[in-house]
Structure formats: structure tokens, C-alpha cells
N, C-alpha and C positions, 0 to 999 in steps of 0.2 A: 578892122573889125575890133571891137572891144572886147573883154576878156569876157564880160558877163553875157554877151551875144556868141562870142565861141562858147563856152561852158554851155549852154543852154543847147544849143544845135547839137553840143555832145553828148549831150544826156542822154545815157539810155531812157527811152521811153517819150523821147520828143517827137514830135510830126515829122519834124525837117534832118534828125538823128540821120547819121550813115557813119559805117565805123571808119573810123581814119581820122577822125577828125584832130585828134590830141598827136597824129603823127607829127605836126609841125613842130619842130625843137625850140622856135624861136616864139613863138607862141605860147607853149608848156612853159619855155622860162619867165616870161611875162607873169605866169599865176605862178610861180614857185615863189616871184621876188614878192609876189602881192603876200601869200603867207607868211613866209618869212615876219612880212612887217607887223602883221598882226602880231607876232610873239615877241619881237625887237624891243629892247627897250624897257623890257618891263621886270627886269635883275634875273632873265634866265643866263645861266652860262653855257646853254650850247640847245642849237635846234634843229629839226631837220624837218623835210616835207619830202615825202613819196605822192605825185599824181601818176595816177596808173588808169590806164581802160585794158581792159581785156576781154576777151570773144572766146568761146569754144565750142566745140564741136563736135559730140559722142554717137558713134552710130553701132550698136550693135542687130546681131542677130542670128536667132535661134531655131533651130529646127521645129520646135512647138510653137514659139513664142511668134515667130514671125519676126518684124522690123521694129526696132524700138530706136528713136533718134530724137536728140536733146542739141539744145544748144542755148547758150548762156551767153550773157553779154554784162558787163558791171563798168562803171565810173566813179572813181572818190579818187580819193584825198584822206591822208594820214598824218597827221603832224605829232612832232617827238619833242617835250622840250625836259633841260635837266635845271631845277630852281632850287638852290639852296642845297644841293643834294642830294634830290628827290626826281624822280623821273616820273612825265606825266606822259599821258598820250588820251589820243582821240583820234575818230576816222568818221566821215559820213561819206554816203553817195554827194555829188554833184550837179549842181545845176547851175551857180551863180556864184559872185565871191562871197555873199551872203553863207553860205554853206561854209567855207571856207572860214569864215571869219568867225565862225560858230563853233568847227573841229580847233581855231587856235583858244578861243577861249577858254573851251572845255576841258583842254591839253594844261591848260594854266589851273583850272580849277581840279584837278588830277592830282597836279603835280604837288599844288597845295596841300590836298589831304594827304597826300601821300607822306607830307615833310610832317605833318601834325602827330603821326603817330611816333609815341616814346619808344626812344631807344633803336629809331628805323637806321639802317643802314643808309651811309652816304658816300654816295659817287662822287669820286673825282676823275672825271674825263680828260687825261693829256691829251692836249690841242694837236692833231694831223693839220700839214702842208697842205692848201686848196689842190683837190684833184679835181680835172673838168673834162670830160669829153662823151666820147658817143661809141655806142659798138650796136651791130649792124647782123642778126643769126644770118651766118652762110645758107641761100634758098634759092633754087633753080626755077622750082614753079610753087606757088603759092597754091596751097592744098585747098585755100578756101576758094579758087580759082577754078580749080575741080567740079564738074557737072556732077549734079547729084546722080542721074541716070547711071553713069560712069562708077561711082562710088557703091551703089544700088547692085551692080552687073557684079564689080567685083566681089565683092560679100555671097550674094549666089554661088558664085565657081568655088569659092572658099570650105563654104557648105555642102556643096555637092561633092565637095574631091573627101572632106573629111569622113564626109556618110558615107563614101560607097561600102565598105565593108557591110553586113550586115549583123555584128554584134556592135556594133559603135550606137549607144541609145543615146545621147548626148553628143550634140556639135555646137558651138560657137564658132562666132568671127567679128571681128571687132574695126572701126574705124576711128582713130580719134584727129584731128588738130585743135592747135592753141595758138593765137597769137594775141602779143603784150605791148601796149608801151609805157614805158615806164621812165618816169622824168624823177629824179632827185636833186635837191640842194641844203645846204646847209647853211650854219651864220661863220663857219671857218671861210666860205668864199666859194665851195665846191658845187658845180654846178653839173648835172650829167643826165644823157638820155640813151637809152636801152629797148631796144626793137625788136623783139623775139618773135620767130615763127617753129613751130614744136608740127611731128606728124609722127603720128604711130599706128599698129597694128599689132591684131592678134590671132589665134586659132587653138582651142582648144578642144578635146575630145572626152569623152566616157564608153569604153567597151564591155561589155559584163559577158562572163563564161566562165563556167567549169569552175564555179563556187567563188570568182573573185569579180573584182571591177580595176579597169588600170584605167590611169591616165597619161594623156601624152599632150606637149602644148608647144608651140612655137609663136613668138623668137625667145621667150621666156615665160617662165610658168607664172598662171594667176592672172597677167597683167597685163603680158605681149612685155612689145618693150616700143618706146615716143625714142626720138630722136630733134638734135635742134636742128633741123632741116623741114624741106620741103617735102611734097608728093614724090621728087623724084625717090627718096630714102623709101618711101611704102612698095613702090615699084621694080627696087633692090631686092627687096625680100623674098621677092618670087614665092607669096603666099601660097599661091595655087598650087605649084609644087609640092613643098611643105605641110600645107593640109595633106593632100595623100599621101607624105612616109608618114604622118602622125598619127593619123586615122590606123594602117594596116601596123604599125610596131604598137598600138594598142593592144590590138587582135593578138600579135605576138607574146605581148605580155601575160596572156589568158593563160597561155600553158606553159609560159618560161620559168625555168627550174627558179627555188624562192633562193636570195642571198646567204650566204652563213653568216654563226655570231663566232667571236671571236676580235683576234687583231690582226690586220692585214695590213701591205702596202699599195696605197693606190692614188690614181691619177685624176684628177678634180678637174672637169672640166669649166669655161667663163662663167657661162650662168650660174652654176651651183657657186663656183670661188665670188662672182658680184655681191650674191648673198651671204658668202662667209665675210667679206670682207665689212658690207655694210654693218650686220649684227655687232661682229666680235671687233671690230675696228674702228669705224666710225663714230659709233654710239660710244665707243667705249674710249674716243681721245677726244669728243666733244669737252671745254673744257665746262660747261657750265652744269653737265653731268658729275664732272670731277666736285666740282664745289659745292654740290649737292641741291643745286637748282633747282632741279627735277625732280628732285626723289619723291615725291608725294604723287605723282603721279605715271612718268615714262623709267623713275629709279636711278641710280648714281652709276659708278664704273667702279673696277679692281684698281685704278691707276689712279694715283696720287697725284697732288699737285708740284709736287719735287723731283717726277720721275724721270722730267730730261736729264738726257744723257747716263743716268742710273741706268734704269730698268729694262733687264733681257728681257725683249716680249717676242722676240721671235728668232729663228736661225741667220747666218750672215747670208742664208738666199734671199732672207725679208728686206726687203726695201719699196716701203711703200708713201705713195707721193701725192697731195691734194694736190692739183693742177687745173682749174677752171678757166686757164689761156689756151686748154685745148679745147680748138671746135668741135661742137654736132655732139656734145647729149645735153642730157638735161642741166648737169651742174658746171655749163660754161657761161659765161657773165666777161662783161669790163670788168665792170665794178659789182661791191655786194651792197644789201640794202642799210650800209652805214656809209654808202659812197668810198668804201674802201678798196684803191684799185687792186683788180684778179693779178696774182702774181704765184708761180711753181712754189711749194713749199714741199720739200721733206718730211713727212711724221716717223717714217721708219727709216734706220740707215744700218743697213747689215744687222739689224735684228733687234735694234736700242732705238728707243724713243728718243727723235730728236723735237720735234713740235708736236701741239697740239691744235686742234680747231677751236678756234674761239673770235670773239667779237671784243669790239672796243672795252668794252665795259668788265667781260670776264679777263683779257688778257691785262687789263689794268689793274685788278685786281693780285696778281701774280707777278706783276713789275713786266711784263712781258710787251711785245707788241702783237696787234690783232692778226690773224691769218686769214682776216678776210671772210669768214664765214658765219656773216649774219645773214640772216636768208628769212622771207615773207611769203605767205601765199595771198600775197596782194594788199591792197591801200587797206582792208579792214584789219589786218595782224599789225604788232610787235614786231621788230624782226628779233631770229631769236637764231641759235648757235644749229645748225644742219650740216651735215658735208657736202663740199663741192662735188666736185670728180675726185674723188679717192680712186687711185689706182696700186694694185700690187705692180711695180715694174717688171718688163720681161726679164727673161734669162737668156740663154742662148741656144739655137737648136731649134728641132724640130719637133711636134708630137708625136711621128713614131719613133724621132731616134729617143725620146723621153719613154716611150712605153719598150723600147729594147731596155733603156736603162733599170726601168723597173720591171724585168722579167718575169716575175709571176704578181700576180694581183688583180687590180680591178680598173677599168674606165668610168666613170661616173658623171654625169650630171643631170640637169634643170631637177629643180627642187619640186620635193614633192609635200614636205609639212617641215617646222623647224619651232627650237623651243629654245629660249634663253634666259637666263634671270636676271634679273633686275638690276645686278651688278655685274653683267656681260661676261661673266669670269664663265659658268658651266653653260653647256648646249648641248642638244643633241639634234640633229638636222638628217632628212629623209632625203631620197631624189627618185625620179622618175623611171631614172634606169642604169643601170649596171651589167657594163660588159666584163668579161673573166677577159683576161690576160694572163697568157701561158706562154715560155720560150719567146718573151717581147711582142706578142701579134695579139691581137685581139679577136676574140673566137665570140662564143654563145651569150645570148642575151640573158639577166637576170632580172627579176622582180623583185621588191620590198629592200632595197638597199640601204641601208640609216649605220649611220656614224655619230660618236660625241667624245668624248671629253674637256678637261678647261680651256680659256682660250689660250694661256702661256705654251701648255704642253702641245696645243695644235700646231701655234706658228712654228713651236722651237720643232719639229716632227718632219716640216718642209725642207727637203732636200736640194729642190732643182726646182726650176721655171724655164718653161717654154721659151723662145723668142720671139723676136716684133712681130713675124710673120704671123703667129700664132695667134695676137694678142686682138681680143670682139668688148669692148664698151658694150655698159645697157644701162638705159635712163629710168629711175624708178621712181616711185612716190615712196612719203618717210610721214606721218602721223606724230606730233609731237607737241609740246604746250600745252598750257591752259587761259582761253578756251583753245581748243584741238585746232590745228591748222595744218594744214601737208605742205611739204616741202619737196623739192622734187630736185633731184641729183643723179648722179652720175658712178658706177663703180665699172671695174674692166679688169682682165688678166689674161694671161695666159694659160694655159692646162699648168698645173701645178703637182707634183710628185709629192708626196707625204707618207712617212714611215711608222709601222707599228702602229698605227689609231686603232682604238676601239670602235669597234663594228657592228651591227646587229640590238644597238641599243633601244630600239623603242619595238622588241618583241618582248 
């Protein structure tokens, strides 16, 4: 079959369309080598093409609203070239090489004005060893495999177990999958394809009484949380469960005594620590933040471009670690979208900045090599510097032998509002509930829980971390660039112990 009759059958929006069709690897590289050639040749020093089809799949639904269900489907092609110093690009949807031949042109005529403007910064790209292969998301049953009836049934039970209370005015539940493929190559020789299936779930609640309204959300707040798995991961979750302790510790929250202000010591549970990690961590060792990339629209970091091996950012319990060679969330990958293969990196080691996240081009800038973290929300983006899997590593122990340790304080997690500045340094962050912790055990439920201060004085504050045991991933979305594109990754920890914080900030 020719490249221009497969592209065509794969097109979204063709008669003869059915998704699968770009899963052939050997096919995909067929048009990767055809773009290529359209930019070859013509004095660029380095190029690349992302073919990508992707499908998704949103189901939610609402106690008012009833059933709201979306599903997407996209086909293009993105090509990157760097001419003289200047980096051009272009993407369209697909349907023939014609398409194709159009995004390399356009990519050149880009790249051109780009080099026209006086005094523009120019790249120089040190040349990467060809890397080539294939990586395959771990999936037991393929979600989109899944009978809608089936999908339909479970959202009902969801909803049912979250409502039963009757102060809960508000219920969702949420169903999503994603699956990708995604083919890259380059003019270094690098040739690679990338097969993603994502499934997730959610359940949120609203109770109103006795002058307040709480909320309560599983498996994480706002969003739920996607995993790089199959149905089977949605069927883990044991939603139906879970909707009814979220629904009735709502109820709970109506008359649970309010938190105090002050400073206390207390215990952070994954979801909340995901989102400390991403705010105060992520964003803030991307390096292209550091170099002030961003600053005009998502803002810079506290952290300098000098600060390896310098700079205490955290206690010697800090050690935390991008790792996207670990499976099943969102920020695991072979390779990132500069074909840079996924490889464990260090950013924190006992409390000192050892790396940072960045991409070819920012870690060139700094004499550095890339960590891998250029990241795309598909053939229409840039790829641009995101976090993979950031992880705080465990510690040792248990969570209650961690809340013996911290004998008077607090439990805390899933967030409930959070605020940051634009140079990641102040925050102050809510959560949905707060347990007191007296004599090591954990007693009475609290409301209105919020903590802040800088992010130096948070990390250096961490005393202890939990162990492996203890340790729950959650795959998020991340909003970043211009124009805006989501990025979607990966944070994890275990309950983490912190001393002295200030408490009660956003009363």
C-alpha cells in the first residue's frame, strides 16, 4: 500500500478511517523518512518529525446534568527544523504526503523569518548518537475495548453511593481514556515509535450544612487521577467504594471542628505532597523557566542557572528523582519528544540540587546535557521542557510508625485550593481534610486546613519520609507555553513528616 493511500484511510474523517491505522511502525517510518526528505538538503542543521494519531475518550456525569460523553480523534504531523540558528516549525492534520510536504515547507519558511529578525538568538544543537526503538504502555484490557453499557453502569453506582447522604447537593464521576501513537525521527538517524494507552477516573462530591459546604474527591482532587494502563487500573480503584467514604466524610466535614492558625508539625499525605512536588519542584527546576522562557506568560523560578551542586533546597530527607523508565503514569515514555531516550535522573540529592529538567536546546545552552524532558500535547505543539515522573523518593517505615514519630500534629491531604508566584519561591496550599494527631494515633476529623510558606524553608522543614510501601503515583495535567498546550505527567511520594510550617494561612 502506498504511503498516500495509508495516510488517506487514516485520516480522521475518511469513509474507510478506523483507528489503528498508523499503529504499523514500519509504515509510520515510511512517511517519517518521506518528511525528512522534504527538509534534507536544503542547509538546515538538524530536523525532526513527530506523526502522531490520537483518540480520546471523556465520559462524565452529574447528578443534574445527566451524561455528558466526548470523544476526539486527531491525525498530523509536526516537523522541527533548526536553519542557520533559527528554529522553525509547523504541523497540519493529514491526509496525503502532500500535507506533509506543506508542514516541511512551512517549517523552512518559519525558520527563515525567524533567522531575519536582528540580533535573534542562535542555537547551536550538539549532535546526539542515533537512538531507535519502540516502547509499548503496560495494558491488560484496552479501555476502548470496554462496552459503553459497562462504562454507562458504572458512573450510575458511582453517583448513587456518592449521593446517598442527604446533604451531598453536588456529585460527579468521571470516565476518561487515551490512546497515542506516536512515531519520531530525526536527520541524527533516530528513528522511534511510542504506543500509549492512558485510563482514568474520578468522584467528586459537595455537602452543604450548618453554614458551610466541604468537599471531598477521589483518587485525587479536581481531576481524579489517568494512569498509563488499561481498564484493569479503573477497576483497581474500587470507585464505588470510595464514592461512599467521600460522599459521608463530606457530611462529616459540616460539623468538624475548623483547623488552628499558627505553626505545627505535620504529616502530608501523596496527593497533597504530588501537588507540592509539582508546584514548588517541577516548575521550578524546569530549566527553561530558569532562563526566563516563560516569564511572560507561566513566569521564571527562585533557582538559578549555577545552582547545581550549590544550592540547599531541601533537608538531606530530600532526594528527589525524574524517572519516566518507571511504568503506569502519565510521565513514563522510551523516549521524549526530541527522541531523547527516558533515562532515571537525580534533581535532588540529600537536599542539593543535582539536575535539572530540560530539553536539548535549554541544556545546550548551559553546557549541560538534556534530561530528557521535552514533552508535546501532540503533532500540533513545540515540544517544550515539562516534568516527567518527578518523584520525592521514599524513606523508611511505616505511616503510623511516621505519625508515632510526629506525636502531636496533624494528617493531611488531597488539596483543596493552592497559590503560587510566578517565581515558585511563596505558596500557600489548602486541603480537604485534616486529621489531629495526639500521642502518635490519629483521632477527630478537621475542616479548612491551609499551610504556606517559601519553598526553600518547606523542603529544608522535612524531617522523614515514609517507605516503598507507603509510596501512590498520580498522573496529572500541567498547562504551559504559548500558544497553551497540556502536558501530562507524573508526581508520587510517600506521607511525608514536616516541622514547624506555618499553618492557617489563607484565613
Amino acid at each position: 500500500m502506498s504511503i498516500d493511500s495509508t495516510l488517506a484511510r487514516a485520516a480522521v474523517g475518511h469513509p474507510a478511517h478506523r483507528w489503528g491505522d498508523l499503529a504499523d511502525d514500519a509504515a509510520a517510518a515510511e512517511m517519517l523518512q518521506f518528511a525528512l526528505a522534504a527538509v534534507d538538503a536544503r542547509g538546515v542543521s538538524y530536523a525532526d518529525v513527530r506523526l502522531i494519531e490520537a483518540e480520546e475518550l471523556r465520559l462524565y456525569s452529574t447528578l443534574e446534568a445527566g451524561l455528558d460523553e466526548r470523544v476526539e480523534n486527531n491525525l498530523g504531523v509536526g516537523i522541527r527544523v533548526l536553519l542557520d540558528g533559527s528554529w522553525g516549525f509547523a504541523s497540519v492534520p493529514v491526509t496525503s504526503t502532500a500535507d506533509i510536504t506543506l508542514a516541511a515547507e512551512r517549517a523552512l519558511s518559519n525558520a527563515r523569518a525567524a533567522g531575519s529578525v536582528a540580533n535573534a538568538y542562535r542555537t547551536t544543537l550538539p549532535p546526539k548518537p542515533a537512538a531507535s526503538g519502540s516502547y509499548v504502555s503496560p495494558v491488560i484490557t484496552d479501555p476502548f475495548a470496554v462496552a459503553a453499557s459497562t462504562r454507562y453502569e458504572l458512573l450510575g453506582e458511582i453517583l448513587r453511593a456518592a449521593s446517598a447522604p442527604a446533604e451531598v447537593v453536588m456529585a460527579q464521576a468521571g470516565l476518561n481514556a487515551k490512546r497515542q501513537h506516536r512515531h519520531f525521527a530525526n536527520t541524527e538517524g533516530s528513528v522511534q515509535h511510542q504506543h500509549f494507552i492512558e485510563s482514568g477516573a474520578m468522584a467528586l462530591v459537595n455537602a452543604v450544612g450548618n453554614g458551610t459546604m466541604q468537599r471531598r474527591s477521589f483518587p485525587n482532587s479536581f481531576h481524579g487521577n489517568t494512569a498509563q494502563a488499561g481498564w484493569e487500573y479503573v477497576e483497581g480503584l474500587r470507585m464505588v467504594d470510595e464514592a461512599d467514604r467521600i460522599g459521608r466524610e463530606a457530611v462529616e466535614l459540616l460539623t468538624a471542628p475548623l483547623a488552628p492558625v499558627g505553626y505545627a508539625d505535620f504529616i502530608i499525605g501523596p496527593a497533597q505532597m504530588a501537588l507540592q512536588i509539582h508546584e514548588s519542584t517541577g516548575h521550578a527546576l524546569e530549566l527553561d523557566r530558569i532562563l526566563g522562557d516563560e516569564a511572560n506568560y507561566a513566569g521564571t523560578s527562585f533557582i538559578t542557572s549555577d545552582a547545581v551542586g550549590k544550592l540547599r533546597y531541601g533537608s538531606e530527607a530530600v532526594n528527589i528523582t525524574s524517572d519516566p523508565t518507571v511504568p503506569g503514569t502519565r510521565g513514563s515514555f522510551g523516549f521524549d519528544d526530541e527522541g531523547v531516550p527516558a533515562v532515571r535522573r537525580p534533581l535532588i540529592t540529600e537536599g542539593i540540587i543535582a539536575d535539572f529538567l530540560s530539553t536539548r536546546d535549554s541544556a545546550a545552552r548551559i553546557g549541560a546535557e538534556s534530561t530528557g524532558a521535552a514533552r508535546s500535547d501532540g503533532w500540533g505543539y513545540l515540544p517544550v521542557c515539562f516534568a516527567t515522573n518527578v518523584f520525592l523518593e521514599p524513606g523508611e517505615g511505616t505511616t503510623a510508625e511516621l505519625e508515632e514519630r510526629l506525636g502531636e500534629g496533624y494528617y493531611i491531604d488531597d488539596n483543596r485550593s493552592w497559590s503560587i508566584d510566578e517565581r515558585r519561591h511563596n505558596f500557600q496550599f489548602g486541603t480537604e481534610v485534616a486529621y489531629e494527631v495526639k500521642n502518635g494515633k490519629r483521632g477527630r476529623l478537621l475542616r479548612g486546613f491551609s499551610y504556606g510558606g517559601t519553598t526553600p524553608e518547606f523542603w529544608q522543614s522535612v524531617e522523614a519520609v515514609a517507605g516503598p510501601s507507603e509510596f501512590k503515583a498520580f498522573g496529572m495535567p500541567c498547562g504551559k507555553g504559548e500558544p497553551k498546550q497540556w502536558g501530562f505527567l507524573g508526581h508520587g511520594a510517600s506521607p511525608t513528616l514536616v516541622r514547624n510550617v506555618r499553618i492557617g494561612v489563607d484565613r
